[in-house]
C-alpha positions in Angstrom: 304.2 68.9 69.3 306.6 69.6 71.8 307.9 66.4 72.1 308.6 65.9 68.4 310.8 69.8 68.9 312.5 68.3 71.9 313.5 65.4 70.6 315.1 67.3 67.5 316.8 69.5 69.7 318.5 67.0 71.4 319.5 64.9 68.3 321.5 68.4 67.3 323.1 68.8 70.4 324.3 65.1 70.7 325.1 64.5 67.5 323.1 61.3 67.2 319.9 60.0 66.9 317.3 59.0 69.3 315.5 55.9 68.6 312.3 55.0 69.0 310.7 58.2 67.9 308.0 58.9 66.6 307.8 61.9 64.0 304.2 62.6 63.5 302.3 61.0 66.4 298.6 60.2 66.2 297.5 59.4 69.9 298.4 60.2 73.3 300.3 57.0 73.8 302.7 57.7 70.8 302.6 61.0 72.0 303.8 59.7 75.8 306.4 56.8 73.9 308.6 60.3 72.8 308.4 61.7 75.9 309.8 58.9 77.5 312.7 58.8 74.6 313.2 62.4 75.6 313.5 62.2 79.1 315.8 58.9 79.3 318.3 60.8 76.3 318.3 64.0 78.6 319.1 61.2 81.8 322.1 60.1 80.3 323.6 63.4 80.3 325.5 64.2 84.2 325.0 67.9 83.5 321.2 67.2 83.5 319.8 66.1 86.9 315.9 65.7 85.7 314.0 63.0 87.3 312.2 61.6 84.3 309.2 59.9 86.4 308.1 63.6 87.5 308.5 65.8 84.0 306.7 62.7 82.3 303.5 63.4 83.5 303.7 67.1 83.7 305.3 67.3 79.6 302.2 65.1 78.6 299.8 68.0 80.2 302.1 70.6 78.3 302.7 72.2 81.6 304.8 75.5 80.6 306.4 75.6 83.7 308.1 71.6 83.4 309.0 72.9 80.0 311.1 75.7 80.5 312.9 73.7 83.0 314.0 71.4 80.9 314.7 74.0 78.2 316.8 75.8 80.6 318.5 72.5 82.1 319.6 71.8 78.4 320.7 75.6 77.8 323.3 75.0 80.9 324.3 71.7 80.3 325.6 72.8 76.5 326.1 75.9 76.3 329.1 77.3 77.3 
């Protein structure tokens, strides 16, 4: 699941990780829980200006659009 990728990605890039995750979720809510994780690690990066409250809902449709935003947001914000 995306979410799960994400959340790994981030972990790398921060050095850290990100509690409250859920590996191998089994429902939508778990599913939703690492989304939320996701967004509010990418909101406490300044490089990153994502509202969380509108990629929440379009990440739990797997909207490809929302999700190479965010991919690209994170490209810019680390790489250099």
């Amino acid at each position: 699941m995306f979410s799960v990728l994400l959340i790994k990605i981030l972990e790398h890039l921060e050095q850290k990780k990100i509690s409250g995750v859920i590996l191998k979720p089994l429902n939508k809510n778990e599913y939703r829980t690492n989304i939320q994780r996701c967004l509010a690690a990418l909101s406490t990066n300044p490089k990153i200006g994502l509202s969380g409250s509108v990629y929440e809902e379009k990440l739990a449709k797997g909207d490809g659009k929302a999700i190479r935003e965010i991919l690209m947001a994170i490209k810019i914000a680390y790489c250099k």
